[in-house]
C-alpha positions as CSV (number, residue, x, y, z in Angstrom):
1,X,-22.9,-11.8,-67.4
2,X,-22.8,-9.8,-64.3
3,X,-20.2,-10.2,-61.7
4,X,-22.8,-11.8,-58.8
5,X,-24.1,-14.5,-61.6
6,X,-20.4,-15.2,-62.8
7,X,-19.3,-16.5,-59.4
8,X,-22.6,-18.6,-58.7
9,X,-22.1,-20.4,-62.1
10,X,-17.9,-20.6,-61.2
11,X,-18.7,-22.1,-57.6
12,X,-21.4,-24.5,-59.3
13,X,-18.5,-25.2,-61.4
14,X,-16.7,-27.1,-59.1
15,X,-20.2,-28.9,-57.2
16,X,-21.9,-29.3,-60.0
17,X,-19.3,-29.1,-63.1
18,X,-22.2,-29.9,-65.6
19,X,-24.6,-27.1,-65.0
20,X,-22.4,-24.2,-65.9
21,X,-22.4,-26.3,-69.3
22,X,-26.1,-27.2,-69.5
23,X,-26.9,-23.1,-69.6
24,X,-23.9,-21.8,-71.5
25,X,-22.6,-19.7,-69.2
26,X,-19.2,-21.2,-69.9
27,X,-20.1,-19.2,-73.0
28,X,-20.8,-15.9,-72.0
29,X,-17.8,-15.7,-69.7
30,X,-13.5,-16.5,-69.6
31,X,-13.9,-16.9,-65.6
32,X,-16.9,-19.3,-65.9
33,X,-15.0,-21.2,-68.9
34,X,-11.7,-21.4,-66.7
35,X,-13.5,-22.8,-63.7
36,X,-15.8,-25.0,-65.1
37,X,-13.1,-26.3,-66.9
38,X,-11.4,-26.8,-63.6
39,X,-14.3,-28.3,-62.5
40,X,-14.9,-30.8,-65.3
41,X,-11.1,-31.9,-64.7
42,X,-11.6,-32.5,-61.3
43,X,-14.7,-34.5,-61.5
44,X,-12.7,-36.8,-64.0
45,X,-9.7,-37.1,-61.9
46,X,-12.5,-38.6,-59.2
47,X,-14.0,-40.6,-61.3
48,X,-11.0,-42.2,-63.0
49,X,-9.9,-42.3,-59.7
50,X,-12.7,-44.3,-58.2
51,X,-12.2,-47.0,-61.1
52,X,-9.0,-47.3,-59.8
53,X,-10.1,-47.5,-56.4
54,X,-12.3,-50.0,-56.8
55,X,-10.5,-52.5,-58.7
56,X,-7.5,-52.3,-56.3
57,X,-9.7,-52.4,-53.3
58,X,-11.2,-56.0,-54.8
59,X,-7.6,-57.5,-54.5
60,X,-5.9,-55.9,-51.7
61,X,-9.2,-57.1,-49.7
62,X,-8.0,-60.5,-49.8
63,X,-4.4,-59.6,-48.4
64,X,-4.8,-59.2,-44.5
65,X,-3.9,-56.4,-42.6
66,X,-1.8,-54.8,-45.2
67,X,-4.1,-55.1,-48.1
68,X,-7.1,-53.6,-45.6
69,X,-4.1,-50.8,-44.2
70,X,-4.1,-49.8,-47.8
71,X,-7.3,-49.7,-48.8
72,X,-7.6,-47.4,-45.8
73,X,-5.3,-45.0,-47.2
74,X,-6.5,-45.1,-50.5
75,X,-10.1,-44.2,-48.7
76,X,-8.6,-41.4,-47.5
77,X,-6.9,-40.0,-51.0
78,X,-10.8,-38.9,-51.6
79,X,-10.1,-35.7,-49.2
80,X,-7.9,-34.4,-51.9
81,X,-10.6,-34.1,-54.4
82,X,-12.3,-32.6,-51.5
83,X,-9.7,-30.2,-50.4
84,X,-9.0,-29.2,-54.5
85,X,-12.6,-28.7,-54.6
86,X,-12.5,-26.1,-51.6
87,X,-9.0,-24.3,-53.4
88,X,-11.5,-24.0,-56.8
89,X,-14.1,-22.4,-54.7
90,X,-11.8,-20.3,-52.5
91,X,-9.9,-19.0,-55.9
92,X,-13.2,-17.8,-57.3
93,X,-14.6,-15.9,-53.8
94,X,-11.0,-14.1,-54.1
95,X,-11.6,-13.6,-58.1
96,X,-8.4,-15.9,-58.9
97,X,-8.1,-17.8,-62.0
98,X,-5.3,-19.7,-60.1
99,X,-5.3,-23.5,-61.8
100,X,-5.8,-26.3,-59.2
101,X,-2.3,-28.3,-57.5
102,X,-1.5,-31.4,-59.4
103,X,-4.5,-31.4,-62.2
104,X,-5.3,-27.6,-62.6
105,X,-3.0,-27.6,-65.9
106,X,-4.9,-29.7,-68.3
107,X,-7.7,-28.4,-70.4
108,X,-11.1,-30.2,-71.2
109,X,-13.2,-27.5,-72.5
110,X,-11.8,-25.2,-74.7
């Protein structure tokens, strides 16, 4: 895989986890395989995450001020995912296989 098509398919990695997957090119390539799998972790973290969100956000709803203080916060733990998503996508510009704070250390696709 050549180096221009590597880092398309490692930035889609973190956008898009899944399309690096669809087309094999987690395959063909280590750097691909490490950020997609980067990728793939994050997207889970959001998701698992937005369960979590959503079920604390029904009862906190109900406490005033506090409740609605928190929810805020918790609203505003989403710019983490956002600001992992920009350290992926910064590591592979600089060719760095550097895993991601807090979630870069497990391993989904192996």
């Amino acid at each position: 895989m050549a180096n221009d098509d590597t880092k398309v398919m490692s930035i889609l990695a973190y956008i898009l986890f899944f399309v690096p997957l669809i087309v094999g090119a987690h395959k063909k390539s280590a750097t691909v395989k490490f950020h997609t799998n980067q990728g793939t972790v994050l997207f889970v973290a959001a998701f698992i995450y937005g369960i979590v969100y959503t079920l604390l956000s029904r009862i906190l709803i109900h406490i005033p001020v506090i409740g609605w203080l928190l929810i805020t916060l918790l609203s505003l733990c989403y710019l983490v995912f956002l600001v992992l998503m920009i350290i992926g996508i910064v590591n592979v510009v600089n060719d760095k296989q550097n895993p991601l704070p807090i979630i870069g250390k497990f391993t989904l696709i192996k």
